[in-house]
N, CA, C and O of each residue as an XYZ file, in Angstrom:
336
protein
N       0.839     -1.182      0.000
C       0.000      0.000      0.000
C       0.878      1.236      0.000
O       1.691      1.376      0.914
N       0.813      1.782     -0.578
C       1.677      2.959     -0.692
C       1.029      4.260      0.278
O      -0.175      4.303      0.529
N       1.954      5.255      0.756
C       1.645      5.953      1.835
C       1.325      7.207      0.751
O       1.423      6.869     -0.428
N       1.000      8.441      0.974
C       0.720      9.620      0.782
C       1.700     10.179      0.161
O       1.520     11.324     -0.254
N       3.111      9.458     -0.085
C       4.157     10.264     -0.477
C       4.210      8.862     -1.597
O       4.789      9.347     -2.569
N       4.115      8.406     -1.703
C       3.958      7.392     -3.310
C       4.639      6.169     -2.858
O       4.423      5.274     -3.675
N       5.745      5.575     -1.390
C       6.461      5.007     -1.082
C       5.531      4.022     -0.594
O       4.417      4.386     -0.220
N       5.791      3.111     -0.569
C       5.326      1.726     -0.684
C       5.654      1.391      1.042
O       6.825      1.053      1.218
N       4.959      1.427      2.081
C       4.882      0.755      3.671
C       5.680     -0.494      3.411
O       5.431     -1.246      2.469
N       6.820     -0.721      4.434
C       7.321     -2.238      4.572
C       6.242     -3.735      5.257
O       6.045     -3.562      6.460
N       5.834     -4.544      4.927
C       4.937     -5.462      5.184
C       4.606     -5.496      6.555
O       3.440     -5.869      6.687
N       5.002     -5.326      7.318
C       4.851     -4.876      8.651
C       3.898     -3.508      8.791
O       2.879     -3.587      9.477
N       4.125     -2.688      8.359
C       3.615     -0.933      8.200
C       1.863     -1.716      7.468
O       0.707     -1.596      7.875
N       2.310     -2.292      6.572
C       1.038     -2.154      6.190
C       0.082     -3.498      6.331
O      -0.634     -3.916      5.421
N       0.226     -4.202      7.878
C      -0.592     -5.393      8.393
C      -0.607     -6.385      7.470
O      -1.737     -6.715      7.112
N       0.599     -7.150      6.811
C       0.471     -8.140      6.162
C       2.021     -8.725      6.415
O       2.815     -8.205      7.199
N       2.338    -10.104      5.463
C       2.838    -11.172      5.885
C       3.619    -10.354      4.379
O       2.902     -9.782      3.558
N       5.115    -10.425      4.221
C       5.471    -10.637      3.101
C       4.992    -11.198      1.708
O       5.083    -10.534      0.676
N       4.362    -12.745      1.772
C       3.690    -13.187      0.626
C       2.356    -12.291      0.498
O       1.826    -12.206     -0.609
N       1.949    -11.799      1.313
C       0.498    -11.716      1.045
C       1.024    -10.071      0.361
O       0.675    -10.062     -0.819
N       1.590     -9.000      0.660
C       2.028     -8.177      0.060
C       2.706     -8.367     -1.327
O       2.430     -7.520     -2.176
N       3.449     -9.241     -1.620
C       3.560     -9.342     -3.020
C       2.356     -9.991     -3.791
O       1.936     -9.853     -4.939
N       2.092    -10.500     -3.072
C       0.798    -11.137     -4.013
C      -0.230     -9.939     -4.702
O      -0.868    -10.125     -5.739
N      -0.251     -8.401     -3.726
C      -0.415     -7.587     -4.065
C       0.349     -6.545     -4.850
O      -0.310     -5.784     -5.558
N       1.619     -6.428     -4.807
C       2.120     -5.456     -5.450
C       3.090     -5.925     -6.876
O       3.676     -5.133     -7.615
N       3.054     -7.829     -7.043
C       3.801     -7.917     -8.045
C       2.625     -7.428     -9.438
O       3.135     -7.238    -10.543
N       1.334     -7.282     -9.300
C       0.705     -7.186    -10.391
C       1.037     -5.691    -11.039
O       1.315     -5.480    -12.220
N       0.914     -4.439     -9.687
C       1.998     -3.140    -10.191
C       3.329     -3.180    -10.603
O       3.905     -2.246    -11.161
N       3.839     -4.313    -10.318
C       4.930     -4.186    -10.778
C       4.764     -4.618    -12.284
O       4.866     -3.713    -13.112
N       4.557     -5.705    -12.667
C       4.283     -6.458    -14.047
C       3.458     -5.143    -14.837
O       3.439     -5.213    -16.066
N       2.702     -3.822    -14.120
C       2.065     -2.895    -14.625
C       2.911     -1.681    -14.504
O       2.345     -0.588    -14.508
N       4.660     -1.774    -14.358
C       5.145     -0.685    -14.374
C       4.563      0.299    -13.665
O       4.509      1.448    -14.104
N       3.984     -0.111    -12.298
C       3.401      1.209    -11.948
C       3.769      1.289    -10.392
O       3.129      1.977     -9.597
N       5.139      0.320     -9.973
C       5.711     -0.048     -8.757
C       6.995     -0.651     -9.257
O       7.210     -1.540    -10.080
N       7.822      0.130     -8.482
C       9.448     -0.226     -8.475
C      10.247      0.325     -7.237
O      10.540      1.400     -6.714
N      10.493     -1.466     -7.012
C      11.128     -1.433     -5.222
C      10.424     -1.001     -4.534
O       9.486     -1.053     -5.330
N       9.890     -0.477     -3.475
C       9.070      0.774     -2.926
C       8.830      1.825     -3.584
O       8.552      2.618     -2.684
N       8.747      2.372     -4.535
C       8.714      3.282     -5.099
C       7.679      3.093     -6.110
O       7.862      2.269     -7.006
N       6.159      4.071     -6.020
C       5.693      4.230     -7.471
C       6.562      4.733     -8.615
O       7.564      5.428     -8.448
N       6.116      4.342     -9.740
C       6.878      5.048    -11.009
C       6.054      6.131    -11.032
O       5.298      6.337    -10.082
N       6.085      6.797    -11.903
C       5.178      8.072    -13.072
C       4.363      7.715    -13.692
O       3.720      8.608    -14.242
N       3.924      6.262    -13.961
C       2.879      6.292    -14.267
C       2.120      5.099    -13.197
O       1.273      4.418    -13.776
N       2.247      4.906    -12.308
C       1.946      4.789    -11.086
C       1.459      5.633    -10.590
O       0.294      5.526    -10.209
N       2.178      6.781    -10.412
C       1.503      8.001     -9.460
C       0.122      8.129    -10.717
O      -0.943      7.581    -10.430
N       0.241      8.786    -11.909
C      -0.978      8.598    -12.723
C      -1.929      8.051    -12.438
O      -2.971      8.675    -12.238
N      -1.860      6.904    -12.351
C      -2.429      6.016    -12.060
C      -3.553      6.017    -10.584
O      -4.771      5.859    -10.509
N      -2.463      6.278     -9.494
C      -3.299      6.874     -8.627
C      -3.794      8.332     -8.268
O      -4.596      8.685     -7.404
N      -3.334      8.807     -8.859
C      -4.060      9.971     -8.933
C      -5.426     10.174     -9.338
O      -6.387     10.667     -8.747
N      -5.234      9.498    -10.903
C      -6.920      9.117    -11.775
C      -7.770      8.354    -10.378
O      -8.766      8.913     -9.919
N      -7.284      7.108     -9.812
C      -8.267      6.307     -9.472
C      -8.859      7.492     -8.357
O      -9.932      8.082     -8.482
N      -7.816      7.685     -7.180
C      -8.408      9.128     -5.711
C      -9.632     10.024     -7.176
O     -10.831      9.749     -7.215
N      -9.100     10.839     -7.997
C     -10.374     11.434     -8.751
C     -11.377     10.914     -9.105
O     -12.383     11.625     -9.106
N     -11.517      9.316     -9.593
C     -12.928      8.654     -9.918
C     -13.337      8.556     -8.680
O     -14.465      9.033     -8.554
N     -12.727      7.982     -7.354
C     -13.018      8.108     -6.217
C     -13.477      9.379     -5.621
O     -14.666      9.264     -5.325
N     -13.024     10.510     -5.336
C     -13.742     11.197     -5.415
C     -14.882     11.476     -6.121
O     -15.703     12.120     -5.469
N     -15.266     11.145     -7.475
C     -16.474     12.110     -8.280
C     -17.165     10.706     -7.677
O     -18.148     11.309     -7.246
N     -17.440      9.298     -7.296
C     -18.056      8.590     -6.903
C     -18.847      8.779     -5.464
O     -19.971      8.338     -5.225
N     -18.025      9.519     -4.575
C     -18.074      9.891     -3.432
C     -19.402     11.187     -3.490
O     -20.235     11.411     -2.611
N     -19.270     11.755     -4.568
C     -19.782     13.085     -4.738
C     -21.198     13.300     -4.992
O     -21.919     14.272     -4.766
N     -21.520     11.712     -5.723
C     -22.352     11.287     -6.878
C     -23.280     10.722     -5.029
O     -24.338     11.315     -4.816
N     -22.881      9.816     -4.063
C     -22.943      9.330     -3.143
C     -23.766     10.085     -2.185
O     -24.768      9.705     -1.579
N     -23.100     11.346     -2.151
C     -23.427     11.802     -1.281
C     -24.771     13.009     -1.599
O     -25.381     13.720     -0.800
N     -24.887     12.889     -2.918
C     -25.425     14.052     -3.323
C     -26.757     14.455     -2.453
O     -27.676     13.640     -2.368
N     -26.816     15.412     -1.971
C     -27.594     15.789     -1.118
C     -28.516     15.399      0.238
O     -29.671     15.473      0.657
N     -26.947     14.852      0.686
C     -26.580     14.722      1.957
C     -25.741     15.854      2.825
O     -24.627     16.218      2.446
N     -26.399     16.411      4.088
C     -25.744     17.232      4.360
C     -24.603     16.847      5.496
O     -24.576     15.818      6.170
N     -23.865     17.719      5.520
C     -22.744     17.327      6.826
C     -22.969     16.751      8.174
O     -22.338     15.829      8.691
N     -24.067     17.500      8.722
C     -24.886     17.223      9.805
C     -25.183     15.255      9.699
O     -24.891     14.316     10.439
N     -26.074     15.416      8.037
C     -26.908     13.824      8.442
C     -25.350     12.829      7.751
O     -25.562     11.618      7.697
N     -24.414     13.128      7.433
C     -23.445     12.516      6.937
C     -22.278     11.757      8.455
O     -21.636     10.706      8.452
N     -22.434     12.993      9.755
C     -21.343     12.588     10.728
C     -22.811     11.576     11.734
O     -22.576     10.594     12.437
N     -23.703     11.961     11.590
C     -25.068     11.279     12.134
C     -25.156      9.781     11.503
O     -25.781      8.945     12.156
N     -24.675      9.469     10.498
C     -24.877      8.230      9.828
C     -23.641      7.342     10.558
O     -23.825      6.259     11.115
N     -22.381      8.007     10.440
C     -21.043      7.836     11.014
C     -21.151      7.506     12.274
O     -20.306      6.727     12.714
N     -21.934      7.876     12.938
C     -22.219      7.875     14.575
C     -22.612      6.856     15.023
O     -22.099      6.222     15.945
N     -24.013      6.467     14.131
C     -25.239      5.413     14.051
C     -24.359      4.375     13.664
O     -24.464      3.435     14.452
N     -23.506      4.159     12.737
C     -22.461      2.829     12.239
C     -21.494      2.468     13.083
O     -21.053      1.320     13.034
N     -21.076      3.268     13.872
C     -19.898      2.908     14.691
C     -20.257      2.537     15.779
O     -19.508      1.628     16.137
N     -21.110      2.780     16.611
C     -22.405      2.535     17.726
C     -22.370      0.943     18.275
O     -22.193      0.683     19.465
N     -22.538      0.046     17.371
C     -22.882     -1.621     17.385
C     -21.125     -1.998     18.283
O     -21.014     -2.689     19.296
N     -20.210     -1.455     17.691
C     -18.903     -1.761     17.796
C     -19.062     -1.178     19.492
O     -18.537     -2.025     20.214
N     -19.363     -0.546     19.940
C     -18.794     -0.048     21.109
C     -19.933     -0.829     21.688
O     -20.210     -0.143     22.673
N     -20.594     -1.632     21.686
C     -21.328     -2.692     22.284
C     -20.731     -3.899     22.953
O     -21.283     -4.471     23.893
N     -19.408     -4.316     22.352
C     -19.309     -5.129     22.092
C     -17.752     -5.289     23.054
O     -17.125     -6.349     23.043
């Protein structure tokens, strides 16, 4: 999983087992879009586009929902967990 700065968390950082992390990141790699820890340039592309479809999905989601009934929904979901 790569952090906020494009660098790739060591398997530890990011709650997994070595295999289970490559199992995830050799497919970026085979996609030129991960090298060593490091996104490439068209990696970062890459995530950049997806955070923007993500966002306009988010947008589409929420559409006329206000802030108020949005942290109220947040409240109501997290609720069961502190039951427990």
């Amino acid at each position: 999983m790569p952090s906020r700065n494009g660098q790739l968390r060591s398997p530890s950082q990011a709650g997994g087992d070595p295999a289970g992390l490559a199992a995830v990141t050799n497919p970026l790699v085979e996609r030129e879009w991960l090298t060593g820890r490091e996104l490439t340039a068209a990696g970062s592309r890459a995530l950049a586009d997806l955070r923007s479809k993500v966002r306009a999905q988010r947008r589409r989601i929420t559409a006329g929902i206000s802030t108020e009934e949005h942290l109220a929904a947040v409240v109501l979901r997290q609720r069961p967990g502190n039951l427990v």
